[in-house]
C-alpha positions in Angstrom: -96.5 0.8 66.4 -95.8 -1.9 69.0 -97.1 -4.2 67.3 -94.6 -3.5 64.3 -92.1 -3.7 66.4 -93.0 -6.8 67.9 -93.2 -8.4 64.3 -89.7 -6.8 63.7 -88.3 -8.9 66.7 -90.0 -12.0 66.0 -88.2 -12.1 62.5 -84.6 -10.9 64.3 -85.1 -13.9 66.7 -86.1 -16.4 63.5 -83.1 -15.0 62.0 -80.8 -15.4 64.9 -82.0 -18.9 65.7 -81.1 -19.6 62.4 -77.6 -18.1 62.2 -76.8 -19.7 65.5 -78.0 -23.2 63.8 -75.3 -22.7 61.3 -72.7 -22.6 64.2 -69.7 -20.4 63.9 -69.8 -21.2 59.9 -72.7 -18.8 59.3 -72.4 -16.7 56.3 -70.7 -13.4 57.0 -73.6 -11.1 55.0 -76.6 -12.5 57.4 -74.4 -12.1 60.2 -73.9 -8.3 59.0 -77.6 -7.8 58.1 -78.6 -9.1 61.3 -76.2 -7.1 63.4 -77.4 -3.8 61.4 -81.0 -4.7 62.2 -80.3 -5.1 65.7 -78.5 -1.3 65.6 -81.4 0.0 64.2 -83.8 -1.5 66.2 -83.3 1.2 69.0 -84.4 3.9 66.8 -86.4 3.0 63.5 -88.2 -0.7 63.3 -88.9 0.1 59.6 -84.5 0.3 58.9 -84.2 -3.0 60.9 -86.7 -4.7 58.8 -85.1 -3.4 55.5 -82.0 -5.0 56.9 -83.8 -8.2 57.7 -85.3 -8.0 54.1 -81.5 -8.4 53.2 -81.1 -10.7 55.4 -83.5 -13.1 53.8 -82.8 -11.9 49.8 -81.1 -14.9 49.2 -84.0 -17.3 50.2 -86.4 -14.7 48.4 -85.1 -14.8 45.3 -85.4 -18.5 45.0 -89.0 -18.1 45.6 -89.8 -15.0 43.6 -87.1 -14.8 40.5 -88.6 -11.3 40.1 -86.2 -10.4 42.2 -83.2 -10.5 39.6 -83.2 -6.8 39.6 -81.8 -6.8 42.8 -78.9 -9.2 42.0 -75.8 -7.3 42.7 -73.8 -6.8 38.4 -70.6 -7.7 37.4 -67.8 -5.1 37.0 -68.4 -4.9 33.2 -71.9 -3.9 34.2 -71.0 -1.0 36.3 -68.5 -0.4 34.0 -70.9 -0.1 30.7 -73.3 1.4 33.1 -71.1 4.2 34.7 -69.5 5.0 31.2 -73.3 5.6 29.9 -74.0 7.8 32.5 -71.0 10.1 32.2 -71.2 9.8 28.3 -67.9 10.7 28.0 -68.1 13.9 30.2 -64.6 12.7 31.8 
């Protein structure tokens, strides 16, 4: 285990090193990912690396286009989809 927590901190300080390298413009959502990462840390190395995982989806998914299932929808899709799902229960 402390070697996965180990390769949990080396990704926190790649990601930190490059948030700092952005300066005080850094995006907002890494910022956030990498602050919950961080929290998580003290208690469960696999939740900080699923918070570093969204840390780095932006970079993934221009690697790996497989990844468009995790793209967040538009209003009209949550809207078709929520209105399927309650199938006009309401």
């Amino acid at each position: 285990m402390a070697g996965e927590v180990a390769k949990v901190m080396r990704r926190i300080e790649e990601s930190l090193a490059l948030l700092e390298a952005g300066g005080p413009d850094a995006p907002v959502h890494k910022r956030y990912h990498l602050h919950n990462a961080l929290t998580a840390l003290k208690d469960d190395h696999a939740a900080a690396e699923l918070h570093l995982d969204d840390f780095d989806r932006a970079e993934l998914a221009k690697e790996f286009p497989e990844l468009e299932a995790d793209r967040v929808p538009t209003v009209d899709e949550l809207r078709a989809r929520y209105d399927s799902f309650t199938g006009g229960l309401l």
